[in-house]
C-alpha positions in Angstrom: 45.5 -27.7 7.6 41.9 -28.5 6.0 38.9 -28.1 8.2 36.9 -30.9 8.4 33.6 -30.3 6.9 30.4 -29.2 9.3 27.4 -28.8 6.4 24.2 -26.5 6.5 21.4 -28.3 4.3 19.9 -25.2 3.1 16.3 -25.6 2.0 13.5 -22.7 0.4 10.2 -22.8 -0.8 8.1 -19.9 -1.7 4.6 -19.3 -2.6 4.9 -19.0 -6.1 7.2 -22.2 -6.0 4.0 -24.6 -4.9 2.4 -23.8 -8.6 5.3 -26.3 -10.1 4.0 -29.1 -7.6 6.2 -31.6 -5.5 9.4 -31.3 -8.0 10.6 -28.4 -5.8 8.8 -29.2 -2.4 11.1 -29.1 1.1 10.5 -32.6 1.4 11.5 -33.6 -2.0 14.9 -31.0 -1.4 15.7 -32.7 1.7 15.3 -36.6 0.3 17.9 -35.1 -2.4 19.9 -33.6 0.1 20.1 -36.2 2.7 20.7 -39.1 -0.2 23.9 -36.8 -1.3 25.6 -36.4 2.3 24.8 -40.1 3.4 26.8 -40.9 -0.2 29.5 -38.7 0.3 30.2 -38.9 4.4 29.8 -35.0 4.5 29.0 -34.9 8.7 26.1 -32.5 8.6 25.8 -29.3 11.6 21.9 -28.1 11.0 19.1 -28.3 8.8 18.0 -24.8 7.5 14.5 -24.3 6.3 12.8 -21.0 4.6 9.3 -22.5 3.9 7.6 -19.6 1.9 9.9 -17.1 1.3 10.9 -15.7 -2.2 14.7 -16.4 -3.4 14.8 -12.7 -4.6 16.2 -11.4 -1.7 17.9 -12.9 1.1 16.3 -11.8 4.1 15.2 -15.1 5.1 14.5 -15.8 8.7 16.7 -19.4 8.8 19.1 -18.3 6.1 19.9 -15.2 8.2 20.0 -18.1 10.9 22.6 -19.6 8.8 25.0 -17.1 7.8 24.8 -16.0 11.7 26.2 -19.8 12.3 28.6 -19.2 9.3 30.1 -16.2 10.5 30.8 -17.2 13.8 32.7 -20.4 12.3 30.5 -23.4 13.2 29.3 -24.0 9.2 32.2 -23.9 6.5 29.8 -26.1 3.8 26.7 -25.4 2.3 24.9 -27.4 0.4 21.2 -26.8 -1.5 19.1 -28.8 -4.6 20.0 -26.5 -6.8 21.4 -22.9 -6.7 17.6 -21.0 -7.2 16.8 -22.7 -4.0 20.1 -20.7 -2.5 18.7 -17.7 -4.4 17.2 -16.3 -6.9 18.7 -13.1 -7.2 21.9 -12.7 -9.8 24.0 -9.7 -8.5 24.0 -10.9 -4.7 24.5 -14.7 -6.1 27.4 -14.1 -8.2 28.8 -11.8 -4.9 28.4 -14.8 -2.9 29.5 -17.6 -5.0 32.6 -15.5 -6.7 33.6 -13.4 -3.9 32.3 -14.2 -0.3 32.4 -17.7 0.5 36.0 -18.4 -1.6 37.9 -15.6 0.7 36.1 -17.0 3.6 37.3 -20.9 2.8 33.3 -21.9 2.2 32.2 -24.3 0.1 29.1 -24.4 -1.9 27.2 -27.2 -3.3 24.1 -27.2 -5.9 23.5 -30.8 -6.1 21.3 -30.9 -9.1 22.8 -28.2 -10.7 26.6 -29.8 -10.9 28.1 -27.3 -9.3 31.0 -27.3 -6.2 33.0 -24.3 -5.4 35.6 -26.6 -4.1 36.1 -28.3 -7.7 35.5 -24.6 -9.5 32.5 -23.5 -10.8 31.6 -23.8 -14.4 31.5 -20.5 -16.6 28.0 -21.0 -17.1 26.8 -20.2 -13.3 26.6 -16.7 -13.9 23.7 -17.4 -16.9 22.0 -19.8 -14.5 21.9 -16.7 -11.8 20.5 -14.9 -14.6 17.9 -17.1 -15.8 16.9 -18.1 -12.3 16.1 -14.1 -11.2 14.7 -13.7 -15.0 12.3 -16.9 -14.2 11.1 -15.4 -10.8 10.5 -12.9 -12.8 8.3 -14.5 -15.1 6.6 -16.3 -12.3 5.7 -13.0 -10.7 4.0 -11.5 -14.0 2.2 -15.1 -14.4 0.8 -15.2 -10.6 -0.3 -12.0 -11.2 -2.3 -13.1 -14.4 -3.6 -15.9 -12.5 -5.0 -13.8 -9.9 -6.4 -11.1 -11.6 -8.2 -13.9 -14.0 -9.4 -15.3 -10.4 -10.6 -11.5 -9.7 -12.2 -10.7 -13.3 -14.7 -14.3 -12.3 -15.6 -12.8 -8.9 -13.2 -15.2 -7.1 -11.3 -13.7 -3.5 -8.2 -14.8 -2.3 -8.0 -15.1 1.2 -6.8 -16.4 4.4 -9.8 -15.8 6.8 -13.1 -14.9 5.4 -14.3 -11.1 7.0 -16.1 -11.9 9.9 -19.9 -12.2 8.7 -18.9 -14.7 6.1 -16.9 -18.0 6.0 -15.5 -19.7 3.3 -17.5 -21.9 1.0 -16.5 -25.5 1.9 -17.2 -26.3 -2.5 -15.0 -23.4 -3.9 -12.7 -21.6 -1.3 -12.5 -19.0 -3.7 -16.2 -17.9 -2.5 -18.2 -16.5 0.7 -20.8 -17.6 2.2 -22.7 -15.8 4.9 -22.2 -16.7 8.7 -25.1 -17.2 10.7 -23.2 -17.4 13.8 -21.3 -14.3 13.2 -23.5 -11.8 10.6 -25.6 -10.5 13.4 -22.4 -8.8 14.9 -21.7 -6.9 11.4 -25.6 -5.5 11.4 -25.1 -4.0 14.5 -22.3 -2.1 13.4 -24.0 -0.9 10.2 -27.4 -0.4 12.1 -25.9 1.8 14.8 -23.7 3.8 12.2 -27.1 4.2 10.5 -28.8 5.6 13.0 -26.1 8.2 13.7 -23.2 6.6 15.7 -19.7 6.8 15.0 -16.9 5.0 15.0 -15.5 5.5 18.5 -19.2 5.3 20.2 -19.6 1.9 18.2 -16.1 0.3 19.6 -16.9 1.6 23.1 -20.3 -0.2 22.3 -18.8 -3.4 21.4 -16.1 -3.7 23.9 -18.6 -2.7 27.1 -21.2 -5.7 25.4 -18.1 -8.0 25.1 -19.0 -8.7 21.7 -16.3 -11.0 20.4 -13.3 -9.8 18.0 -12.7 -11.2 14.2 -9.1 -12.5 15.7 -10.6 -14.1 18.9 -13.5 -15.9 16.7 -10.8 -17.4 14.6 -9.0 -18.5 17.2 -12.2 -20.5 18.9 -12.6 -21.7 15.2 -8.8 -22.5 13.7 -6.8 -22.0 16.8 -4.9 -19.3 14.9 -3.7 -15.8 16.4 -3.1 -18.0 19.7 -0.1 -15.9 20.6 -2.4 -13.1 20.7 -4.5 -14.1 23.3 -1.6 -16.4 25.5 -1.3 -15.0 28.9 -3.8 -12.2 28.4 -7.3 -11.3 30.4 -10.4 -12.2 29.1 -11.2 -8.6 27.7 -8.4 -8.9 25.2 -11.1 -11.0 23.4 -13.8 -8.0 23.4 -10.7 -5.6 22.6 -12.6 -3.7 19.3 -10.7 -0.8 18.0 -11.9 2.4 16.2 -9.4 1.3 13.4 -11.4 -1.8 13.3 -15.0 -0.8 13.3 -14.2 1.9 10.5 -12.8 -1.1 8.3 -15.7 -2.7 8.2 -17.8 0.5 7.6 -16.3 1.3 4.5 -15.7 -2.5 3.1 -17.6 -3.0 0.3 -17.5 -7.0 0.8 -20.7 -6.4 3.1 -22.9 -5.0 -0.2 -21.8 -7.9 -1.9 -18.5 -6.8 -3.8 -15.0 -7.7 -4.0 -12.6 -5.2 -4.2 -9.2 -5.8 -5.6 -5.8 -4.6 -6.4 -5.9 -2.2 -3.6 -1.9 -2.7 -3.2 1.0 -4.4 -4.5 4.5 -5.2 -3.9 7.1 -2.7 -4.9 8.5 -5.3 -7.6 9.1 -9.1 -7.7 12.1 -8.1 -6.1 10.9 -5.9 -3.5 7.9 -7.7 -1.5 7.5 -3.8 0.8 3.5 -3.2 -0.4 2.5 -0.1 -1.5 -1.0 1.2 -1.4 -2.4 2.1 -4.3 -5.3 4.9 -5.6 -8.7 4.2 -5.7 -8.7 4.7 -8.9 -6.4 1.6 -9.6 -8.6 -0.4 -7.5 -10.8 -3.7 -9.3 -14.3 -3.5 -8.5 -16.0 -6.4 -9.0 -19.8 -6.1 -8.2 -22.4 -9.3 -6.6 -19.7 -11.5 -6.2 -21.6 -12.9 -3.0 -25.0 -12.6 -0.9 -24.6 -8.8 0.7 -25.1 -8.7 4.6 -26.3 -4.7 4.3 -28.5 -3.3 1.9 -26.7 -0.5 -0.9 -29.2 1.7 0.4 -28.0 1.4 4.0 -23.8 1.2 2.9 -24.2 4.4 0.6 -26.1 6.7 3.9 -23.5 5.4 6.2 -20.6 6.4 4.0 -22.5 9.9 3.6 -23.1 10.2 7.5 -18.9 9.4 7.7 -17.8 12.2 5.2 -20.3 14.5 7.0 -19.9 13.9 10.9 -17.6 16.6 12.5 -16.7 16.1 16.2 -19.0 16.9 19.1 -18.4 19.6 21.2 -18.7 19.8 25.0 -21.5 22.3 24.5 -22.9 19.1 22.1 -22.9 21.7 19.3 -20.7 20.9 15.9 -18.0 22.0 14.9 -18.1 22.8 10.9 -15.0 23.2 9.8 -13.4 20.1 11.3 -11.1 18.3 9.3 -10.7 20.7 7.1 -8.8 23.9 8.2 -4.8 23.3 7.8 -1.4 25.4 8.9 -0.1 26.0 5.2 3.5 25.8 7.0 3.5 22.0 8.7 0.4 20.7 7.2 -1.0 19.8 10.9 -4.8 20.4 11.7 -5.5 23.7 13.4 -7.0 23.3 16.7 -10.7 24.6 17.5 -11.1 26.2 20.8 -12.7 29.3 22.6 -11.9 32.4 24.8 -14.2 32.4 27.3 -11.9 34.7 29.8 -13.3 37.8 28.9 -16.6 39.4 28.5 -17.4 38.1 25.0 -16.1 34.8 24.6 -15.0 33.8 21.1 -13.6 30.9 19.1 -10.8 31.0 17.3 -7.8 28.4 15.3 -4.5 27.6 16.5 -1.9 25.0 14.4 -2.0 21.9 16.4 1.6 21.2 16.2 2.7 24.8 17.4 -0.1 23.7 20.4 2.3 20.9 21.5 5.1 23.0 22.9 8.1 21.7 21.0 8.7 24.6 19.3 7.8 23.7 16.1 5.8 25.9 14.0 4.0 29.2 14.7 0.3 30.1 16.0 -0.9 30.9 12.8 -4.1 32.0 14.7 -7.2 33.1 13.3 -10.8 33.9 14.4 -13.4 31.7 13.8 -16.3 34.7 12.7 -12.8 35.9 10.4 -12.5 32.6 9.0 -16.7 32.0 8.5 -16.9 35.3 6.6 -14.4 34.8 4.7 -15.2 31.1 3.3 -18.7 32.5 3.3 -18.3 35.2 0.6 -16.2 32.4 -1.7 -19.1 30.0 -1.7 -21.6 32.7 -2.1 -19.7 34.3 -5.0 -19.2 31.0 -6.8 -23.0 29.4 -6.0 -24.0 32.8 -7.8 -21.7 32.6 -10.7 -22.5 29.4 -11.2 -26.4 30.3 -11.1 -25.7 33.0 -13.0 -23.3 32.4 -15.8 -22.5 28.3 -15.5 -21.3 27.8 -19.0 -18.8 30.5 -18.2 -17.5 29.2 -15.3 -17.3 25.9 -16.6 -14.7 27.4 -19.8 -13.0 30.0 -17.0 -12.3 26.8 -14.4 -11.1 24.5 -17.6 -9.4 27.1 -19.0 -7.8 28.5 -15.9 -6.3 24.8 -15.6 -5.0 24.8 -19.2 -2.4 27.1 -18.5 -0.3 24.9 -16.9 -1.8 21.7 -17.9 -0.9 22.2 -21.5 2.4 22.8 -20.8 3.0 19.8 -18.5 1.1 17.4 -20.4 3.0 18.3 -23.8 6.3 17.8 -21.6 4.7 14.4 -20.1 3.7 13.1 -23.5 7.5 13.6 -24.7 9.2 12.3 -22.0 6.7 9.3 -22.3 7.2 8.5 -25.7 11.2 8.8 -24.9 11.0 6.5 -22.3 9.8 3.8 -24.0 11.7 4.2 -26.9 14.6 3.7 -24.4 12.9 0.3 -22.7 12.7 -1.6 -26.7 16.4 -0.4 -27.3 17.0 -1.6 -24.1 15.3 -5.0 -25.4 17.2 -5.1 -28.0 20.6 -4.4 -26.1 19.9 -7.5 -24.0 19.2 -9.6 -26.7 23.0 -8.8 -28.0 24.6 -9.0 -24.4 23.1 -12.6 -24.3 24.8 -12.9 -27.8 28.0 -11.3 -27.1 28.5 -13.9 -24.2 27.6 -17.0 -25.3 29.6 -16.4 -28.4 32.8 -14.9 -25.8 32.7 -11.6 -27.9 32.5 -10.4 -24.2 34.0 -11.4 -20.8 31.9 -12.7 -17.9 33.3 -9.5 -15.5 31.7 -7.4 -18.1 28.3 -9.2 -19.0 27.4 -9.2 -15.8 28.1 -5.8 -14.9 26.0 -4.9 -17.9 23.4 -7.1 -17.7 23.2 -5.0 -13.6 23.1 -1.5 -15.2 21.0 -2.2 -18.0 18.3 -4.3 -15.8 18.3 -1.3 -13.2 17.7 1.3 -16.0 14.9 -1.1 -17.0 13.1 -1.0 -13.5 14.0 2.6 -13.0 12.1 3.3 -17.0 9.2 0.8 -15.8 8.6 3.6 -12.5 9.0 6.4 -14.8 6.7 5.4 -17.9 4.4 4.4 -14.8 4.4 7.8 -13.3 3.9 9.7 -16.8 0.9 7.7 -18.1 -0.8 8.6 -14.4 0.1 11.5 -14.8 -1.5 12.2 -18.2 -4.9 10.2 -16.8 -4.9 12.5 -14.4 -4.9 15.5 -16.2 -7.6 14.3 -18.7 -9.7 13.7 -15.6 -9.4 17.0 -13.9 -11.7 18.2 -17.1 -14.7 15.9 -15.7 -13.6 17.2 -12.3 -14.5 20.6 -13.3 -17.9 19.7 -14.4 -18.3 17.3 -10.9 -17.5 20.2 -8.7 -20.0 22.8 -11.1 -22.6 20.3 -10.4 -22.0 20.2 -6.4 -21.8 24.1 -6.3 -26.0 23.9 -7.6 -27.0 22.0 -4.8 -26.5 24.5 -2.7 -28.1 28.0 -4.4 -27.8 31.5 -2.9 -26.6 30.2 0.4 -26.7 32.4 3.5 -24.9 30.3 5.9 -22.4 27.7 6.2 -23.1 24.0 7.3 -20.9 21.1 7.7 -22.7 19.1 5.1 -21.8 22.0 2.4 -18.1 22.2 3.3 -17.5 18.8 2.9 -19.3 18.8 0.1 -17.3 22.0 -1.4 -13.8 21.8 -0.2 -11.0 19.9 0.0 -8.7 21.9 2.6 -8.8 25.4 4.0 -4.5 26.4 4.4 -4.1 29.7 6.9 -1.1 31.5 6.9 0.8 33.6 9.3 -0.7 36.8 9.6 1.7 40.2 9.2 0.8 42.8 11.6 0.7 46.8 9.4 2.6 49.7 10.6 -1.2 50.9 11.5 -1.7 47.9 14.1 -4.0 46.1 11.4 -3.2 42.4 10.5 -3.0 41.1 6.6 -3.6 37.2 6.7 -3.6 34.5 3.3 -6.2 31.9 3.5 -6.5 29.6 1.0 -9.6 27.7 -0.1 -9.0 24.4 -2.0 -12.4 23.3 -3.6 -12.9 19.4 -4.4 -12.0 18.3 -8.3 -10.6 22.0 -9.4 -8.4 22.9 -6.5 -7.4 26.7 -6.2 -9.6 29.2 -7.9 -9.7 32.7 -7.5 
């Protein structure tokens, strides 16, 4: 016996979707809707609505909602404007439409598009799959044009304005600077300034009940009001470190927007990845600064230089820098003091929790000064002595392998997009082949799935080589970078925070080996900014 019909009136809207105006809006799909069920008698069980979601994929909040209701037998009819608004995706689309909902006795309607699973499908949905995932597609590449235009003019795009600003009521695309609010982002720069970190500055701000960015929009917009529900008054002063070094290394407060610092995996894949500095878009006096340059560039310098206090309110140098070349964790500072000449030594961190994990790896602090001592000495005075030398040695000493790697790079590059036009060219045929039913529709589709993958998996790889060959042309400037950083610090005798974070990159201990003669052989490594490894 039939079951009588109980219809889900699916409905989706993304972002990208508001750029083709009211054509596609929720409330022009539900007029279109409702006008078909009223005609037709179809009783209707729920309204479904994914306001803002992209149809690539299909985890959707009230289409999840949906399916929960179809699987447990309370929906058996679905019905949408068209089929993009089901989904824009063509593999999962066809699995639905072609395989899913017929062995499960449900029925699918695309109003606009003509199309009832009850009455058969026309041989033609699979292309409109297609086209619809090939336009999102599209869409993607030409948002992204849109926006980086809108960067490239010194335009933001954004939600809130960063607390010290607000948004220009005559272009929302612009800051202004807040009166109410800029005095609380001069404190933070004028105490960094003067010496504080990040931790003393939160503790600062929290014990002053200065207000946070989300509590200030919530007085404002009424936003973030989840957030604060229920909670004690301090949750509005709550300031975290995180927080406070955000704003200390944003360069909207000099007056610059910075863009492009990450993106979504693909059009298909909205997980965001965060990308290199050097990929970032700089774009410089794109508003009225709240800090002076002079000010931003000595508190960045004071944040690469600070090391961490210690009880004895001395400094430890080599903080940050010294790693277990077996985990990768931090090695831990501390000192002997148990016997009758107390000394300081390393420990791996992770070996320090008690899991069992890892090994000691211990080694003495005045070991590990002498050594890193004699490195810098020996390189300030080749440098002094003999720069042009070093300068070939250090480019030359990355050749070896660079040559090699780059000439393999360069091939595999060229190969790679050889293979994306042929693949071009292959889809340009498939289309062909199908339309002209050289082809079945089994087999075009299963195509079109392998050759698009190979496409995205090409566009990662072609990706990867060309950073890969900027990268190598830049170690050659590096070179000359780190040559330059060695001279500012001549003949030294001693070793200072400031010149080690200046100088190197990561120190990597090893587990010592104990001799037959009781005398311990231990690696360290020394990895110097811009060139690495050098012996």
């Amino acid at each position: 016996m039939k079951q009588p019909i109980q219809a889900a009136l699916y409905m989706r809207l993304s972002r990208d979707d508001e750029y083709y105006g009211d054509s596609v809006s929720i409330e022009t799909q539900r007029t279109i809707i409702n006008q078909f069920v009223q005609e037709q008698g179809f009783p209707v069980y729920d309204e479904y609505v994914d306001d803002g979601w992209s149809g690539t994929n299909f985890d959707r909040p009230d289409f999840n909602r949906m399916m929960d209701d179809v699987d447990s037998g309370k929906v058996n009819c679905i019905i949408t404007k068209d089929l993009s608004r089901f989904g824009r995706e063509h593999i999962q689309m066809d699995h639905y439409l072609e395989i899913d909902f017929p062995a499960r006795g449900i029925r699918y309607i695309a109003i606009t598009d003509n199309e009832d699973t009850e009455k058969g499908l026309s041989d033609f949905v699979p292309f409109k799959n297609l086209f619809n995932e090939w336009f999102a597609k599209d869409t993607s590449r030409k948002v992204k044009a849109a926006l980086k235009a809108k960067f490239a003019k010194g335009q933001r795009i954004f939600a809130y304005a960063p607390i010290g600003y607000r948004k220009d009521p005559d272009d929302k695309c612009h800051l202004l600077i807040d009166e109410e609010t800029r005095w609380i982002i001069e404190k933070i720069f004028d105490m960094a300034y003067h010496g504080d970190g990040a931790a003393r500055i939160t503790r600062r701000l929290v014990s002053e009940q200065v207000p946070t960015p989300a509590w200030l929009n919530f007085q404002r917009y009424g936003t973030f009001a989840h957030i604060f529900k229920d909670q004690p008054e301090s949750k509005r002063y709550a300031w975290t470190i995180a927080q406070v070094k955000s704003i200390l290394h944003d360069e909207t407060y000099i007056g610059n927007s910075v863009h492009n610092k990450q993106s979504n995996i693909s059009f298909k894949c909205k997980k965001t990845v965060r990308k290199p500095p050097s990929e970032w878009v700089r774009i410089e006096n794109t508003h009225d600064p709240l800090v002076s340059r002079e000010v931003f560039d000595r508190v960045q310098e004071q944040i690469a230089t600070r090391r961490r206090s210690m009880k004895d309110q001395t400094t430890q140098i080599f903080a940050g820098l010294v790693k277990c070349a077996d985990c990768g964790w931090s090695m831990r500072f501390a000192t002997n003091k148990t016997v009758s000449r107390p000394f300081s030594y390393f420990t791996c961190s992770q070996y320090g929790q008690g899991t069992g994990n890892c090994s000691s790896h211990y080694i003495r602090y005045d070991v590990l000064y002498a050594f890193v001592l004699s490195r810098v000495q020996y390189w300030a005075k080749e440098v002094q002595d003999h720069e042009d030398t070093v300068l070939q040695r250090l480019i030359k000493n990355g050749d070896k392998n660079r040559d090699s790697a780059n000439r393999k790079a360069a091939a595999d590059l060229k190969k790679a997009e050889k293979r994306q036009r042929d693949l071009d060219t292959l889809f340009t045929k498939l289309y062909e082949d199908r339309v002209s039913e050289k082809i079945t529709e089994r087999n075009f589709s299963m195509l079109s799935q392998k050759y698009q993958q190979e496409q995205e998996e090409l566009e990662a790889k072609v990706t990867a080589l060309q950073n890969q060959l900027r990268q190598s042309e830049e170690q050659i400037t590096g070179v000359e970078q780190w040559v330059e950083l060695v001279k500012q610090f001549s003949r030294p005798t001693e070793l200072t925070a400031l010149m080690l974070n200046t100088l190197v990159e990561k120190i990597l201990i090893h587990t010592a080996t104990k001799n037959p003669d009781g005398t311990r052989e231990q690696e360290i490594e020394i990895f110097f900014r811009f060139v690495g490894k050098i012996d």
